[in-house]
C-alpha positions in Angstrom: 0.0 0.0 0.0 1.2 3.3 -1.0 0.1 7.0 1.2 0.7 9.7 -1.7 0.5 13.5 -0.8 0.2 16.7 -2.6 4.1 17.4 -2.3 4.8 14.5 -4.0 5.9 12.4 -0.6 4.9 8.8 -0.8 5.0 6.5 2.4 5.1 3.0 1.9 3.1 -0.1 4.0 5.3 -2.7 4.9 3.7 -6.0 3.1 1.4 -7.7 5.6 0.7 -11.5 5.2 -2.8 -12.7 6.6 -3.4 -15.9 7.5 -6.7 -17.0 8.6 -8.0 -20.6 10.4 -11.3 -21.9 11.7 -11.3 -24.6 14.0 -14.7 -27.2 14.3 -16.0 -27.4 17.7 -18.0 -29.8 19.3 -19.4 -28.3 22.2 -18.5 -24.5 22.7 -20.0 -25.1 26.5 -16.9 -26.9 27.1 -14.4 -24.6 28.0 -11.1 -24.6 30.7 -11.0 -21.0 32.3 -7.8 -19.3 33.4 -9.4 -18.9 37.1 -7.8 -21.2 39.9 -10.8 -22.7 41.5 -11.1 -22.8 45.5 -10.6 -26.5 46.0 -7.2 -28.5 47.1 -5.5 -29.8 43.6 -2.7 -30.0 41.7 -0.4 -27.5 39.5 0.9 -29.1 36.5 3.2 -27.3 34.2 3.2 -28.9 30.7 5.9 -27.7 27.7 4.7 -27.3 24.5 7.8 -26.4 22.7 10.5 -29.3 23.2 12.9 -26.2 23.3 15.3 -24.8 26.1 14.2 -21.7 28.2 14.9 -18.6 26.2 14.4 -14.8 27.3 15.0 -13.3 23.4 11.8 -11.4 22.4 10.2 -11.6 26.1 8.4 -9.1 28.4 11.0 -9.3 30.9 14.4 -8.5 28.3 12.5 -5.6 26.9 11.6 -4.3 30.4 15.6 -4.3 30.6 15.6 -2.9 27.3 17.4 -5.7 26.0 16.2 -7.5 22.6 18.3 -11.0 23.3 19.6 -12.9 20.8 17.6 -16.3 20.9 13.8 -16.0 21.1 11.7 -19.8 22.1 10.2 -22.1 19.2 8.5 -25.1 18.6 10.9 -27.7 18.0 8.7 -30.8 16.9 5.2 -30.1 15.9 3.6 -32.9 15.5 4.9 -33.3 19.5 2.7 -30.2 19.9 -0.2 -31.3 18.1 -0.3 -34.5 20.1 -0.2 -32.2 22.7 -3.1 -30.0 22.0 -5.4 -33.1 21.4 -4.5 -34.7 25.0 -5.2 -31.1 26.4 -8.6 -31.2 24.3 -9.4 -35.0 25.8 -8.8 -33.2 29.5 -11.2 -30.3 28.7 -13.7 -32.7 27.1 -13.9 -35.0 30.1 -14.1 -32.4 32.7 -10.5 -33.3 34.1 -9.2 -29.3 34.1 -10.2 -27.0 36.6 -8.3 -24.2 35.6 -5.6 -23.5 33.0 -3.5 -20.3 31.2 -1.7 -20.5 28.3 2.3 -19.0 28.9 2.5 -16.3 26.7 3.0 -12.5 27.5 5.3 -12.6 30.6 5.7 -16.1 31.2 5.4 -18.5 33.9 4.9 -15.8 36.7 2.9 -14.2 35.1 0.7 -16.9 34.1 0.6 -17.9 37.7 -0.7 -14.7 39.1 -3.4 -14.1 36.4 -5.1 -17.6 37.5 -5.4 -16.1 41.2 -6.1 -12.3 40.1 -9.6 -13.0 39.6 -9.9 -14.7 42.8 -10.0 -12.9 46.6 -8.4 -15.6 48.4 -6.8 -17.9 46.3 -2.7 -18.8 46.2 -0.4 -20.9 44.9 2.6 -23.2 46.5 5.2 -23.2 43.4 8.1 -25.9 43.6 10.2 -26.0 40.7 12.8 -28.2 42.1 11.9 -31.1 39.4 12.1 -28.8 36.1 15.3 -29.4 34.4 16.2 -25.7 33.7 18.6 -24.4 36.9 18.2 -20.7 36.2 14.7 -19.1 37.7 14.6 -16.3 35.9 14.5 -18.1 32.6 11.8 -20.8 34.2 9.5 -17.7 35.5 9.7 -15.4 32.7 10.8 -17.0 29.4 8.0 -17.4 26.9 8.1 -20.7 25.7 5.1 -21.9 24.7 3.4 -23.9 27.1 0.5 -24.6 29.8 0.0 -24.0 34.0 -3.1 -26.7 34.6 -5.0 -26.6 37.6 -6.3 -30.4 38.1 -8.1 -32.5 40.5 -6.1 -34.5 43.8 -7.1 -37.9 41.9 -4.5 -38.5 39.2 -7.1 -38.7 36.6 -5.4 -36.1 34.6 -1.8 -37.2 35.0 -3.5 -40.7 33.8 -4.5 -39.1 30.4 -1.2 -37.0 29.9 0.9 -40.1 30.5 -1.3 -42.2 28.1 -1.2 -40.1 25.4 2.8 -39.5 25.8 2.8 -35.8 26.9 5.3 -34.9 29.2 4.2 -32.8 32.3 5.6 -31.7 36.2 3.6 -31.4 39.0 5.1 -27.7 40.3 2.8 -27.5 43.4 -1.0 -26.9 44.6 -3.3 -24.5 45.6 -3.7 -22.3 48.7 -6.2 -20.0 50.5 -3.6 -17.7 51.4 -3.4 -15.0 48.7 -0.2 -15.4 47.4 2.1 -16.8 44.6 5.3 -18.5 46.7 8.0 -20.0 44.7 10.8 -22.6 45.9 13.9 -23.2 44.0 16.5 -25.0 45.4 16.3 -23.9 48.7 15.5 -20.4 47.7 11.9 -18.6 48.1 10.1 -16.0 46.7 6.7 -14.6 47.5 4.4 -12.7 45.4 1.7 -11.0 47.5 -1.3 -11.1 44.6 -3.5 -8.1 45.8 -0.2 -6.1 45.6 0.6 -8.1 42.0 -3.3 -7.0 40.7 -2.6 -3.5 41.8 0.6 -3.2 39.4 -0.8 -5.4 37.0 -4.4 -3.0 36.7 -2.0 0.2 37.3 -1.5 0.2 32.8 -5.3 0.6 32.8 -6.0 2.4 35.1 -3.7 5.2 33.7 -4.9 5.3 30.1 -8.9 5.1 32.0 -7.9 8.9 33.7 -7.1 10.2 30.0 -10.4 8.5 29.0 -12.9 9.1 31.9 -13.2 11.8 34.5 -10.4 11.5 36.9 -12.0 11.2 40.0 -14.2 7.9 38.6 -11.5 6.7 37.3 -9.6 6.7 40.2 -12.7 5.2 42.0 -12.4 2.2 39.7 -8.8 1.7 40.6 -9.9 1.7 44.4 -13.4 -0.2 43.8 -12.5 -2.6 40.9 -11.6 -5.6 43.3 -14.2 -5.0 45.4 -17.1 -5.4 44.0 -17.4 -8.9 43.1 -20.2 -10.6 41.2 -22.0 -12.7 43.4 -25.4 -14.1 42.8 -28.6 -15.4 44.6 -31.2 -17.3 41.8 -34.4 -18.3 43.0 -34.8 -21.5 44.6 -37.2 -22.7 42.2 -35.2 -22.2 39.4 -34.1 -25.2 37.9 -32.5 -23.6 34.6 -34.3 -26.0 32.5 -36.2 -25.1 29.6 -38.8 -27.6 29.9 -39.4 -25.6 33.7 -41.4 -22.9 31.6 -42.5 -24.8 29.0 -40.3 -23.7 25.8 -38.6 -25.2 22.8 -35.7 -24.1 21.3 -36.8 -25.7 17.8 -40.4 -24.0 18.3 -41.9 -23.6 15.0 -45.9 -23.8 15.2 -46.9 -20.0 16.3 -48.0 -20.1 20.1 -51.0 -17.3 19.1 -49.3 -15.0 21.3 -48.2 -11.9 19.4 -45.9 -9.3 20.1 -43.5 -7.2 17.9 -40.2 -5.8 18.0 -40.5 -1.5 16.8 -37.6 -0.6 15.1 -35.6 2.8 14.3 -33.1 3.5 12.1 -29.7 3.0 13.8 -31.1 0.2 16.2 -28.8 -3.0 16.5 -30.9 -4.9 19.8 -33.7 -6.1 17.4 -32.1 -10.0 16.7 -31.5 -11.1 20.0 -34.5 -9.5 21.2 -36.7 -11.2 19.1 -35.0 -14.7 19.6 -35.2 -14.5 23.3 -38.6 -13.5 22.8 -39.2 -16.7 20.3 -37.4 -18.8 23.1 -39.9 -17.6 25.7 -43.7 -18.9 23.7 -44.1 -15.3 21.8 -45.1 -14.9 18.5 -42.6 -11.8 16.9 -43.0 -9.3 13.7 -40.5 -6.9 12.7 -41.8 -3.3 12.9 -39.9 -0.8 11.8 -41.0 3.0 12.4 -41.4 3.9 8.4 -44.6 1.3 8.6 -46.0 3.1 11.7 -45.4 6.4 10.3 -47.5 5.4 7.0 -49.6 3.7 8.4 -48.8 0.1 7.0 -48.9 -0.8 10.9 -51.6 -0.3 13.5 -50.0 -2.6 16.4 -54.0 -3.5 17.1 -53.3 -6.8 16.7 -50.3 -7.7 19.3 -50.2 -7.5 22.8 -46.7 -6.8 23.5 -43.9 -4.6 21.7 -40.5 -3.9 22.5 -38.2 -1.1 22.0 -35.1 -2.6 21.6 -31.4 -1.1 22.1 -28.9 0.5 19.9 -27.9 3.5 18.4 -31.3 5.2 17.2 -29.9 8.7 14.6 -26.9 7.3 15.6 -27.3 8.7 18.8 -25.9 11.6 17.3 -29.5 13.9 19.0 -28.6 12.7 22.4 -30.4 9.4 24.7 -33.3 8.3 21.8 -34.5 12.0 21.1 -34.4 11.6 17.6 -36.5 8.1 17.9 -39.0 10.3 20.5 -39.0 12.9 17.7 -40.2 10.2 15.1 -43.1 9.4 17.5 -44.3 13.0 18.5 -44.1 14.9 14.8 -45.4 11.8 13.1 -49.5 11.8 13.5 -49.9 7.8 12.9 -47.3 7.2 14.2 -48.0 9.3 17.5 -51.6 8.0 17.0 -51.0 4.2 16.7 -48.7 4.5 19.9 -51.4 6.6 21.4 -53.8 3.5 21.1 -52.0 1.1 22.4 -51.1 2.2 25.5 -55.0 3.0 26.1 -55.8 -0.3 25.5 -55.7 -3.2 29.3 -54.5 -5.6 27.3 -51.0 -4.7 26.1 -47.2 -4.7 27.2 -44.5 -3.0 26.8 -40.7 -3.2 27.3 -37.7 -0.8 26.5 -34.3 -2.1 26.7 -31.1 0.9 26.6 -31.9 3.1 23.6 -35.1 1.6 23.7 -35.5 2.7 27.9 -34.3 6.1 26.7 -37.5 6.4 24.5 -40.0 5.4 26.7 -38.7 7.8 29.6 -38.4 10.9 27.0 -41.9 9.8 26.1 -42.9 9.8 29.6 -44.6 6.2 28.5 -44.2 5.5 32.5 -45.0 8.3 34.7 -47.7 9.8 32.7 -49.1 11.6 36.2 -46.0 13.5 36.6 -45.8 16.7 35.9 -41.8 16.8 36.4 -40.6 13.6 34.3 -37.0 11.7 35.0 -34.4 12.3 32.3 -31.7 9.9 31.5 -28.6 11.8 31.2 -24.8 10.9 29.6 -22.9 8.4 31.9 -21.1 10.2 34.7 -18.1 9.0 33.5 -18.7 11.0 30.3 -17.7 7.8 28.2 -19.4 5.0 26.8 -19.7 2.1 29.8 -19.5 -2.0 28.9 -19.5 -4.3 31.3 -20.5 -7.4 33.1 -22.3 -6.7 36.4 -24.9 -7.6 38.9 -28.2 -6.5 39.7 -30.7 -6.7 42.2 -34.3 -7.1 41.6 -36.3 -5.7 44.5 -39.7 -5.8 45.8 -41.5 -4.7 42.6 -44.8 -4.7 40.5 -43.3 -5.3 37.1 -45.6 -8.0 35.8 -42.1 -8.9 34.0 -39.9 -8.9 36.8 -42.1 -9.8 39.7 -41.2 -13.4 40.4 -37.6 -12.4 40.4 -38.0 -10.5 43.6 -35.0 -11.1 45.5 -32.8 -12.3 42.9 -28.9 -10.8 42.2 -28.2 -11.9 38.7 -25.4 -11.0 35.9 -25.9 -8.3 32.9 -24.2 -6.8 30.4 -24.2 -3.0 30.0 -23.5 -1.1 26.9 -24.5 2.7 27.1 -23.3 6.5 27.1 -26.3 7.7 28.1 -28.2 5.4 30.4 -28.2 7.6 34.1 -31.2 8.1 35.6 -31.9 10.9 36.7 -35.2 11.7 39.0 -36.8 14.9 40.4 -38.5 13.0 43.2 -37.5 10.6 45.8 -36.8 7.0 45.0 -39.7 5.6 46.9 -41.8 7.6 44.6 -41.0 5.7 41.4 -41.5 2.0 40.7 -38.0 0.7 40.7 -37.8 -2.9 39.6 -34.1 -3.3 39.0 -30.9 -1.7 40.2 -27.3 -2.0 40.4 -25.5 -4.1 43.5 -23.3 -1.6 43.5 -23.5 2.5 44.6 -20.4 3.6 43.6 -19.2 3.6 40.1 -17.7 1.5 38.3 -20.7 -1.2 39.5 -23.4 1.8 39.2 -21.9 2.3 35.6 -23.7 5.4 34.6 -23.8 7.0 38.3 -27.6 6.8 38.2 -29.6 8.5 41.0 -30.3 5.7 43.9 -27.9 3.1 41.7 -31.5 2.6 40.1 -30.9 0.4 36.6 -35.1 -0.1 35.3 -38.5 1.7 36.4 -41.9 0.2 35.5 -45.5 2.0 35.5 -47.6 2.5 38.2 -49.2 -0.9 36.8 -46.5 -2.8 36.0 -47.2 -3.3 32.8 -44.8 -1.5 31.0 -41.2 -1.5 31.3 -37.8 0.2 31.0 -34.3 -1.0 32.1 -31.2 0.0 30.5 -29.4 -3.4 31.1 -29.6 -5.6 28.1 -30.9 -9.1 29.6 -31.5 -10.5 26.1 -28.0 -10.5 25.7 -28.0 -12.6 29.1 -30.5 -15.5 28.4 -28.2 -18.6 27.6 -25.2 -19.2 30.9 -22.5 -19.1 27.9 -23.7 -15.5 27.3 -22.6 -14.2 31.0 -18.7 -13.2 31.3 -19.4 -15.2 34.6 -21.9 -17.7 35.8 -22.0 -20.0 39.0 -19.9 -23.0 38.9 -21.8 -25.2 40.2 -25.1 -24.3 37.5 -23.0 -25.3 34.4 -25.5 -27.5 33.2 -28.5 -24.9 32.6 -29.6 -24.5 29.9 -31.1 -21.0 30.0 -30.2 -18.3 33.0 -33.3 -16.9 35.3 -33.7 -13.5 32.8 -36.2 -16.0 30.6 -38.7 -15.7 33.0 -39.6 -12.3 32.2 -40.6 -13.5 28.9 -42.3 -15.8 30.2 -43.9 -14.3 32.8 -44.9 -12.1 29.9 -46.3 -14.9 27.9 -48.3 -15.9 30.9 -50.4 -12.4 31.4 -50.8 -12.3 27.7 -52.7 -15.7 27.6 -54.7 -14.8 30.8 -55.8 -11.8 28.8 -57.0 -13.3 25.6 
């Protein structure tokens, strides 16, 4: 590639070489996580390069500002690829508990990454049985290879020695949050909160150029204290057949809802699937056919504003959506209609919670309205989090009274700001968490979705359809692997429900 300019200066690319693989899977629910579990097992260390400890090319020379003249390689590939399908036999028969590749920084590193996202979890290190005298190359070198995290029973080592893949058991786990390291006769202790301090310290610097100082120096202080803990209802199984659904549903349940679409939108997919999932019936509305006319809405019972970037947010939280509503007569008259009618529902997820609170679509008696103003942090916010649902009348969220679940936030604009107190609106969801970063958006009472005074109609700013399946949440319980959908499908359902009690 060539950059020409009016002077005449050309600047030349360097020639890139792409190369691009795709893998078949067999189960994507299978997967080993680089999180040490809380349970007495074993450390295994296993090589993957048949190569000597070299530093050239690693973390820990160019911290030195050295290059080095020999950087690690694989030195018998099909070695490896026996390898990788012994370490694919372990994952598919449940033998890991935990494992890290060694790549950026090395062993050490590797080591303290599997307890960072831990409170109290530690490793005893012994590396007395590696053949490599020097510990610097052992701890930092950036030979490829694997730290495993495997059960007291042998069952692993079984496999490993079966298949001929060499391995070292280098120690076990602890309580005590620390990485400690013997090597002949010699000991080193890494304490890890001080370790995830240094090792955040990178982001943390670039978040103050990015996000108002004082937040950003609130994340620093708050970010590893504020874990994600949850609390599901007892009577969740997390079994689809517990509400009655089919994930190869194709005969229409006679339940009909739609998903109302604006230009700039990118919520409406999911939506409608988890929507599907859940017994509803879903059309595609788009605000051109309520706007001429070619859609009435008389004939469903729910609809759903879904999230995005409506005008490409470009008029602030959903004004331009709001604007198509209010200066459109059909338009303004069809969504008129429909929220006169006892028989409907309504939902409004992020851009689509923006709409329905600049529409006042939930406290219509007010004569002061809330407003949902740009995140405190005046940047866009993304992130995995919890969420309470309290004591609420959302005919949606109702049975999940109690529950602290997982959720995904992606907004800019999404805090909530009231004129009145809290105990004057119908909060039905809120974050776990006051203080920023867990109350992403800085939100007046940490307060995350309001419903009307009926419970009937609903905005959050949290997107739980992006939360239905366990595999969808950057964390879910241990011990629930085996669900098949998480607690948010309820709401659907509950949904469903009223609907059919209607009709």
């Amino acid at each position: 590639m060539t950059q020409k300019y009016k002077d005449g200066t050309e600047v030349f690319s360097p020639g890139t070489v792409i190369i691009s693989a795709a893998g078949e899977v067999t189960d994507f629910r299978k997967v080993t996580e680089p999180v040490l579990r809380n349970t007495s097992s074993t450390m295994l260390y296993v090589d993957l390069s048949c190569n000597s400890f070299k530093l050239g090319g690693s973390c820990f020379a160019q911290s030195l500002g050295f290059l080095g003249t020999e950087a690690p390689t694989v030195d018998d590939p099909a070695y490896f690829a026996n390898v990788f399908k012994a370490i694919q036999q372990l994952v598919c028969d449940d033998l890991l508990l935990a494992g890290h590749d060694i790549s950026a920084g090395g062993m050490a590193v590797a080591m303290l990454e599997m307890c960072f996202p831990q409170s109290a979890a530690g490793l005893n290190i012994n590396l007395n049985t590696l053949p490599e005298t020097d510990i610097i190359k052992i701890l930092f070198s950036e030979n490829p290879g694997l730290v495993l995290q495997v059960n007291n029973n042998g069952s692993a080592q079984a496999v490993l020695k079966k298949e001929g893949v060499q391995f070292y058991e280098i120690g076990t786990t602890t309580s005590d949050p620390a990485l400690v390291i013997n090597k002949d006769g010699k000991y080193w202790r890494f304490d890890v909160n001080k370790a995830r301090d240094t090792w955040f310290k990178t982001s943390y610097l670039l978040d103050r150029e990015q996000t108002v100082p004082e937040l950003a120096d609130k994340r620093f202080s708050l970010y590893k204290n504020q874990a994600l803990v949850f609390s599901f209802n007892k009577n969740f199984t997390g079994k689809t057949s517990q509400y009655g659904i089919y994930t190869k549903r194709i005969a229409p349940s006679g339940i009909k809802s739609a998903i109302i679409r604006e230009k700039g939108v990118n919520g409406d997919r999911e939506m409608a699937y988890m929507m599907h999932l859940a017994g509803l019936d879903v059309k595609d509305v788009h605000m051109t056919d309520l706007i001429s006319g070619r859609e009435t809405l008389d004939d469903v019972n729910m609809i759903v504003f879904v999230g995005g970037f409506s005008n490409s947010d470009v008029l602030g939280s959903a004004k331009g959506w709001a604007g198509a509503f209010l200066y459109n007569d059909k338009a303004k008259h069809t969504l008129q209609r429909y929220y006169a009618r006892q028989d409907t529902l309504s939902l409004g997820v992020c851009n689509g919670c923006q709409l329905m609170v600049e529409l006042n679509l939930l406290t219509a008696d007010d004569a002061l309205k809330p407003k949902m103003l740009r995140n405190a942090s005046h940047k866009f916010e993304s992130a995995f989090l919890n969420v309470d649902i309290p004591r609420n009348r959302s005919i949606m969220l109702k049975t999940l009274e109690g529950s602290r679940l997982g959720i995904w936030v992606a907004h800019g604009e999404g805090r909530f700001s009231f004129p009145k107190e809290e105990m004057h609106y119908n909060v039905c969801m809120k974050y776990s968490y006051r203080e920023y970063p867990g109350n992403p958006n800085g939100s007046d009472f940490s307060v995350a979705g309001i419903c009307s005074n009926d419970g009937r109609h609903l905005a959050i700013m949290p997107h739980f359809e992006r939360s239905i399946f366990p595999w969808n949440w950057a964390n879910y319980p241990e011990d629930r692997k085996s669900d098949e959908v998480t607690p948010w499908i309820e709401a659907f359902v509950n949904a469903r429900e009223w609907i059919r009690l209607k009709k």
